[in-house]
N, C-alpha and C positions, 0 to 999 in steps of 0.2 A: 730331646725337647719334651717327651711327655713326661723324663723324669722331673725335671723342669718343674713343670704344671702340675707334680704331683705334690715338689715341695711350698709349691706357691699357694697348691689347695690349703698343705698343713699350717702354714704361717700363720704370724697373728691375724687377727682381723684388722685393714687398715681402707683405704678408701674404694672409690667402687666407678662403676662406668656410668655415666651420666644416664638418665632414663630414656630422653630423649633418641641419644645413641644407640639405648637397649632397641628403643624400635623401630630404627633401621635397619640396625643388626639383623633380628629375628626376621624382618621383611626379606631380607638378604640370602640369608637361607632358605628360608621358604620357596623362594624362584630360583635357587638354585636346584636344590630337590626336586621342582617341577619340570625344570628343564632336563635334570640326569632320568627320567620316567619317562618324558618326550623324547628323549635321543632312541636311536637307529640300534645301538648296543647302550641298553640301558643298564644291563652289569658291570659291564668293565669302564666304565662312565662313573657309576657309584663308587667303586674302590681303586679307580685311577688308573693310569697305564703307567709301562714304560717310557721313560726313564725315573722321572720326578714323583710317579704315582700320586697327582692330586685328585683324589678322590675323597669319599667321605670323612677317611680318617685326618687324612694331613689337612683339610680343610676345615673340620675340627679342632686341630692340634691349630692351626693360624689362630682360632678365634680364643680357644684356651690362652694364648702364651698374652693373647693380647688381654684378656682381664686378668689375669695374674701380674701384667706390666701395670695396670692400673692399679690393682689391689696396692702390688709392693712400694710402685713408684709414684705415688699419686697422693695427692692433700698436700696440706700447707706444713707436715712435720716430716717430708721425707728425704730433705736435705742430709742424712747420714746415709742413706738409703744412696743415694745418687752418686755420694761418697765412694761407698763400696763397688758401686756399679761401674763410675772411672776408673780404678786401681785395677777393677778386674779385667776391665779391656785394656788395660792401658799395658796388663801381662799381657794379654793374650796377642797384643800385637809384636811382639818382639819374637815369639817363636815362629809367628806367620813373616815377617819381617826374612829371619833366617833362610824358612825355607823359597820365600819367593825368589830372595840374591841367588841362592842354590841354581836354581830353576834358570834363572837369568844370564848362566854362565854355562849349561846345557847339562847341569845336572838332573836326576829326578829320582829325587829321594823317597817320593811318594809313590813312583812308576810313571808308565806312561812315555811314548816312545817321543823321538827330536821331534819328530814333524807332529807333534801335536803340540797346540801352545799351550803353554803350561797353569796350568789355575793352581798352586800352591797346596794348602787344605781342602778348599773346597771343588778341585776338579774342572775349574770353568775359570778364567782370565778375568771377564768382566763381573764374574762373580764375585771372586778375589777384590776387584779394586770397589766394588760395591759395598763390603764390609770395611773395606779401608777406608772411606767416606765417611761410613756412621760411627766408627770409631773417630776418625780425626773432628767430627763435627761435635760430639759429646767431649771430648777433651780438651777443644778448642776454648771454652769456658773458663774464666779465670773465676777461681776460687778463693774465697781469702783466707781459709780457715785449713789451706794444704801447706806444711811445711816438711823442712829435710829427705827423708827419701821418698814419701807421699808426691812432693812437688816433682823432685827429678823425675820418680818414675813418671810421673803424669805428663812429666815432658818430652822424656824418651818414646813412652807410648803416642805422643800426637807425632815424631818427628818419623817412627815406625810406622806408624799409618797411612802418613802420607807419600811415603816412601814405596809405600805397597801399590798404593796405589797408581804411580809413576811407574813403578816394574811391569804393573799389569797391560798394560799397553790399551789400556781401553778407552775410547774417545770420550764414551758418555760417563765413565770414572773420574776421566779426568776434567771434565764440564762440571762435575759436582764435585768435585775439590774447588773448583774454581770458587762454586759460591759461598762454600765453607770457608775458605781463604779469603773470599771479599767480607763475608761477614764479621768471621771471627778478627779480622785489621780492624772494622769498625768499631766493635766492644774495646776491642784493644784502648784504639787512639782517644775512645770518646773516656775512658777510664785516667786514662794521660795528660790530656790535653781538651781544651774547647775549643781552641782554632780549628774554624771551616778548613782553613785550608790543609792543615792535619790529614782532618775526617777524610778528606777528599784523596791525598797525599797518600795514607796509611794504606788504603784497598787497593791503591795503583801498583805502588812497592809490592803489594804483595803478591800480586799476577802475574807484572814481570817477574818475579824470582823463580813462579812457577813454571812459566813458558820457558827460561832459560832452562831450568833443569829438565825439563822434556827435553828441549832439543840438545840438551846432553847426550844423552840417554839415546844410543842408538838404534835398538829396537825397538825403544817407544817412537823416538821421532820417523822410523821409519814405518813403523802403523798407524800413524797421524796422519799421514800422507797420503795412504794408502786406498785405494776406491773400490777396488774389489767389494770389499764384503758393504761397503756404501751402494754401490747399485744392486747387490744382492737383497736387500732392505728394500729398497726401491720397489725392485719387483715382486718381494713378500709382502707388502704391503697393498700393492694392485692387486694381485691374485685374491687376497684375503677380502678384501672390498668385494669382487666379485661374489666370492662364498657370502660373505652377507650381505648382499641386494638379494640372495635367494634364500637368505632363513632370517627375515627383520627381525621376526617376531620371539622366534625360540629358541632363536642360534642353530646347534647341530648338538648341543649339549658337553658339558664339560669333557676333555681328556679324548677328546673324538675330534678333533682338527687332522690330527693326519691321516685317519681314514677319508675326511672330508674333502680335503685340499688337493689332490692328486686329481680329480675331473678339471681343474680350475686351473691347473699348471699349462702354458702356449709352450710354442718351439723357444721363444725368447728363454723362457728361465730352463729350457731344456740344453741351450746353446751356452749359457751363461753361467748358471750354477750346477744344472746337471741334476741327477735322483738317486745317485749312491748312498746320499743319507739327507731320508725321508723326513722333512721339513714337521714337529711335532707341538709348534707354539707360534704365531706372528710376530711372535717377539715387539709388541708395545700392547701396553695389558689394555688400552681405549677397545682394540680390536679384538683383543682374546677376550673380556667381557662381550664383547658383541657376536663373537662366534661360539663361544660357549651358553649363552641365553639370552643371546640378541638386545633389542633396542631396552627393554622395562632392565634386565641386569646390568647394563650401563648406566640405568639412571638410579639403579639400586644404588650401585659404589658411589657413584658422584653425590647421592646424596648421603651416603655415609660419610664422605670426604669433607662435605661443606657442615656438618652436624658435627664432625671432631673438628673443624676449623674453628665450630662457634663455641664449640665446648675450652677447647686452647683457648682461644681469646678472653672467655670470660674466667679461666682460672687463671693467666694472667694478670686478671685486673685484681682481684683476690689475695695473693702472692706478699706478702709482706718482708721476706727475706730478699735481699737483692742477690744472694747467692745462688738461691734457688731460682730466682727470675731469670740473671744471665744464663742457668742450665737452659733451662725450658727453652729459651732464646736459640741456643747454637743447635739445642735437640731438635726443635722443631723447622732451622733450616736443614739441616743433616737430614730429615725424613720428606721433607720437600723436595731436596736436592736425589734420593733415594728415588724415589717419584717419577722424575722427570726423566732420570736415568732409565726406570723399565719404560719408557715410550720406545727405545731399540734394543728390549732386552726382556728377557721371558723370567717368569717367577718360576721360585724355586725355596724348600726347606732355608737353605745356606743364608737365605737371605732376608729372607720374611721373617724370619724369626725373629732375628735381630729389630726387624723395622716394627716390628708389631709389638715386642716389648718397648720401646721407645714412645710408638704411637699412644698403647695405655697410659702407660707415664706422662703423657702430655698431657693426654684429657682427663686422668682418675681424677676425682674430686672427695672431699672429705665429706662422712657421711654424716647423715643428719643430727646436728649437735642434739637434738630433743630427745635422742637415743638415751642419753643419760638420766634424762625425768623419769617419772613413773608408768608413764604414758607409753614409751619408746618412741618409734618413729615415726612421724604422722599419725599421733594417734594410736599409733597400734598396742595393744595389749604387752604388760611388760613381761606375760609366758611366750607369746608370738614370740619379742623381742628377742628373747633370749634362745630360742629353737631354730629362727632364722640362718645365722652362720651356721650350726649343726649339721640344719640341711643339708646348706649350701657343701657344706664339706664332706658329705656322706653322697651327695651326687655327685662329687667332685673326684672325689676317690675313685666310684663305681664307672666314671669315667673313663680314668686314667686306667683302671685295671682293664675295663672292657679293650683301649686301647693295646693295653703291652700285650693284652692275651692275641692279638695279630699279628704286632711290628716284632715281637720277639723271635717265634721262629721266621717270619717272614725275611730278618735280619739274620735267623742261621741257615736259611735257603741261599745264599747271597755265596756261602762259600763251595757248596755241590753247584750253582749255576757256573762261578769259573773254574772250578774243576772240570766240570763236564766241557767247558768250551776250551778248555787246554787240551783233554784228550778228544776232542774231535779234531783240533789243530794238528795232533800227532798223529792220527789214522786210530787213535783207539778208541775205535766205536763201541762196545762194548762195553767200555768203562764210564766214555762219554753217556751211555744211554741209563746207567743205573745213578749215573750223578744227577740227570733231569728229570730222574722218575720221585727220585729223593726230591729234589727241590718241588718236584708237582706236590708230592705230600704236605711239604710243611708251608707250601702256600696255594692250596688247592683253587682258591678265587681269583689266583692272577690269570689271567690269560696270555698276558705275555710269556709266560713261562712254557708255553708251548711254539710262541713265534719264534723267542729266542733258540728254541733249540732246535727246531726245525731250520733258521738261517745258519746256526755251527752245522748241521750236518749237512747242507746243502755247496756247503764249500768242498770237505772228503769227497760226495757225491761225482764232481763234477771229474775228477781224476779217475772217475771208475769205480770208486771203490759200492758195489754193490747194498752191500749193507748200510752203509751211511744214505746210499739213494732210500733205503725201503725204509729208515727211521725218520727220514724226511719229510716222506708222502705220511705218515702216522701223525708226526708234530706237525705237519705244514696244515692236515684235515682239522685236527682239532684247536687249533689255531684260528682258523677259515672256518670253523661252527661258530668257536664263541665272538669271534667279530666277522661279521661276513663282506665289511665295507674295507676290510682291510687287504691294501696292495703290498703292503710288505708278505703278508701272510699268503697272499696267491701265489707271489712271486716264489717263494721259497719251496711253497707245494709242487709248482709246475716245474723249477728245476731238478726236485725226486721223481717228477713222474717221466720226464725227458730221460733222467738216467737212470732211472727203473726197468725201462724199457716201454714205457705207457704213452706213444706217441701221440696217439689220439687222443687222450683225454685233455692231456699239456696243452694241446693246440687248440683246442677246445676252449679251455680254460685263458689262454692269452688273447684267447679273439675275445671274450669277456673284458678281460680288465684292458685291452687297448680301445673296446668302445668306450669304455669309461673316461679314460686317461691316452686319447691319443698322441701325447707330446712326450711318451716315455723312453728314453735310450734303450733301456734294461730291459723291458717287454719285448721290443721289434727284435735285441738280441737274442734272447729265447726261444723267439714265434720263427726266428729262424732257424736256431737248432734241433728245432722238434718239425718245421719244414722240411730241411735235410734229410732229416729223421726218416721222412713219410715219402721220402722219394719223389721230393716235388724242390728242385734244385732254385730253379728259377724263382719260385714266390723265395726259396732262403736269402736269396744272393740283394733281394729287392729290399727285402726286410732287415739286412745287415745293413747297406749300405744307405736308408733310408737313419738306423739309430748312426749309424757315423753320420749324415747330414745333420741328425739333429745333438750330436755333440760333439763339433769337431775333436777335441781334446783325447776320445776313448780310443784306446788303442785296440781293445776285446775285437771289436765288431771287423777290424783289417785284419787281426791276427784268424779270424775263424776263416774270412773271404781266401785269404791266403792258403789254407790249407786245403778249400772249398774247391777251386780254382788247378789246386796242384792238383786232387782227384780225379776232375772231369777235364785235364790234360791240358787246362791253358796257361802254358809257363810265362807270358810276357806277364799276365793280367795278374796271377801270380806273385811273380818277381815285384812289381807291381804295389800291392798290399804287401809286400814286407817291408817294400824301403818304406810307405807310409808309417809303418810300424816303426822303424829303426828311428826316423824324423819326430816321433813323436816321443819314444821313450829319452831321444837325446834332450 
């Protein structure tokens, strides 16, 4: 993406982001900024966390790709522009196309194990069917000026697109197919025909064809159906509510919800979804705006949102090409449809990209015709005039460089990180430990780079193995410096310092994070082995059996009782925790 924005800086000069929108924009950033200074870890807030790392850069790189989409795709001569830009999704879907049927049939070409559901290119399912959307909604546009292999491909790519997006099994992929589908029947029929009953006719046909083909489709139709991760929503969305009735005003700051969210979690989403993997988005961006910088950054976006709606509307009325109008037309539900889909789905590179060059393109408008007088623009001097993009392109650049000089090694850190968690998988500590010493170097500002490697060695650890305990408690400490709100990072510390031999502090440290977060399976599991530990059998046996109350599903906490039990000689109670274990793994 920043190479992207580097070549969008060099391009000609072509339209621009309405000024209006400029000063939302800047408003926009602005409180965000204030709010990454107001949070609790105000570093690893500024350059993002793990996994998606939105921090300053990629939040950068969103608003870059978005005036670049203007620049390129924007005014009334960019119909060849828009050209290019179908053909090229309309490739790019056929390769994603391939791999998603792969994927569909329990291959995985990309990696990634069966019981993971498959997200094709982009690693995520509902991500997958999110760029299937914006692609089928940009294609969905009849063109008059596409013929011979331009048209086919342009057909193959909408029928790819939405194809993907039926593979991916995603409700709210496939809700936003739906309106691309309603829409794109109505360009259709009203192109066709002027019978009402057509117009009406055309979007029917078109729904039903799609709901048959889901319920084709047997592991779409069977995650259509499906409630689990429906009431998991349910209750990520309550708990989140909570967190902001208690930060209206500043959020808790970007990239910082899953340090936050864990006090907020009951026995309910302890019982129902569990804490094996720590909830890191509310996944519908109304509430991540509101948790990240609270009540004024929600009215930021929203009125960013309603200043490109009026900005679209009035270069619609402008628009003199009907070629170009039906684009703008299908693009602008496609990024609506995009929209309504993150209300159950977390933002991510994979996707924003895509919606943010579209977004530009919707609003760019053509720049001031008086540019060509003597005058320039508004008046302005005809040396201004002509230094103006200069500028703009010498800051554009110093951008993109400042940018690559991170993402690059941050990007060659990416392969000592899973090296290292391969040889900690293996027992080879040692090898593991100079692969994350590497990765600390070439991205010395992430702070995940020390959770993550404290969670690889915390696994060795737990089998005995020594050494992986004592590089635990190293990465688990400096992990727990640079975020100190962080549960994942306790967690991982105090299971080095349990098989370190460090009982006391473990326990120490767990009666912390469960004043915090008393609804955790994982903690009472620990606070029990480091109970054990300290020769205090009874509080172990309370605190296992208290994380099996609040997850019935966990097998860990019978499987410890059980051996707990054989020790201090009580074979029924025993016998007992194993068959619970045997019932649960069957």
């Amino acid at each position: 993406m920043i190479f992207a924005v580097l070549f969008g800086v060099l391009s000609p000069a072509g339209a621009a982001v309405p000024r209006m929108l400029k000063v939302f924009m800047a408003s926009l950033v602005v409180w965000i900024l204030l709010a990454m200074a107001l949070a609790g870890s105000s570093w690893p807030s500024l350059v993002g966390r793990w996994p998606r790392y939105e921090g300053l850069l990629t939040i950068g790189v969103y608003l870059a790709v978005f005036v670049v989409g203007a620049k390129v795709l924007g005014g009334n001569r960019s119909v060849p522009r828009w050209r290019v830009l179908r053909l090229s999704l309309a490739a790019v879907a056929l390769p994603l196309l391939i791999v998603s049927i792969m994927e569909s049939f329990g291959l995985r070409p990309l990696g990634g194990g069966l019981d993971v559901r498959p997200g094709a290119t982009l690693g995520n399912a509902t991500d997958q069917g999110l760029i299937g959307i914006m692609i089928a909604g940009v294609l969905s546009a009849q063109i008059s000026h596409e013929r011979g292999w331009q048209l086919w491909l342009g057909r193959a790519g909408l029928v790819a697109a939405a194809t993907v997006v039926v593979l991916s099994g995603s409700r709210a992929a496939l809700a936003g197919l739906a309106m691309v589908a309603i829409w794109g029947a109505v360009l259709w029929t009203r192109g066709r025909s002027r019978s009402p009953l057509m117009t009406v006719l055309g979007p029917c046909f078109s729904v039903a064809g799609l709901a048959l083909i889901v319920l084709i489709v047997p592991a779409t139709r069977e995650r259509l159906f499906a409630t689990g991760t429906v009431d998991g929503r349910w209750l990520l969305w309550d708990r989140s509510l909570a967190l902001v009735r208690d930060h209206l005003w500043f959020g808790v700051g970007p990239s910082n919800f899953v340090d936050a969210l864990p006090p907020y979690l009951n026995d309910a989403w302890a019982s129902r979804v569990g804490d094996s993997f720590p909830t890191d988005s509310p996944h519908n961006w109304i509430l991540q705006s509101l948790t990240a910088g609270g009540i004024p950054l929600l009215l930021l976006v929203l009125g960013c949102a309603a200043a490109a709606a009026w900005c679209f509307y009035g270069r619609l009325r402008e628009v003199p090409d009907p070629d170009l109008r039906r684009q703008l037309l299908v693009g602008g539900v496609a990024v609506v449809a995009y929209a309504l889909a993150l209300l159950t789905h977390f933002t991510s590179i994979g996707t924003i990209a895509l919606a943010a060059l579209l977004c530009g393109g919707l609003v760019g408008r053509d720049r001031d015709a008086s540019a060509v007088g003597s005058a320039g623009p508004a008046g302005m001097p005809p040396k201004l005039s002509r230094t103006g993009p200069l500028v703009q392109r010498i800051g554009g650049i110093v951008f993109v460089c400042g940018c690559l000089a991170v993402a690059i090694p941050a990007t060659l850190a990416e392969w000592s990180m899973g090296a290292g968690a391969q040889a900690a998988r293996k027992g080879e500590v040692e090898q593991a430990e100079q692969a994350f010493q590497l990765s600390r170097s070439l991205r010395p500002w992430d702070s995940d780079t020390a959770l993550l490697a404290a969670q690889a060695f915390a696994g060795p650890a737990t089998t005995g193995d020594q050494s992986a305990a004592q590089h635990a408690v190293e990465w688990g400490r400096l992990a727990l410096d640079a975020t100190p709100r962080s549960h994942e990072a306790g967690l991982a510390l105090a299971v080095g310092l349990i098989y370190n031999g460090e009982m006391g502090d473990a326990k120490e440290l767990l009666d912390r994070l469960l004043s915090e977060a008393p609804s955790s399976p994982n903690l009472y599991i620990q606070r029990g082995v480091a109970n054990y530990g300290l020769g205090h059998p009874a509080e172990s046996i309370n605190d296992l059996q208290k994380a099996a109350a609040l997850d019935p599903a966990l097998e860990e906490p019978w499987r410890i009782l059980s051996a707990i039990y054989e020790r201090l000689g009580d074979a029924e109670a025993a016998q007992a925790a194993r068959e619970r274990v045997n019932a649960l793994g069957s």
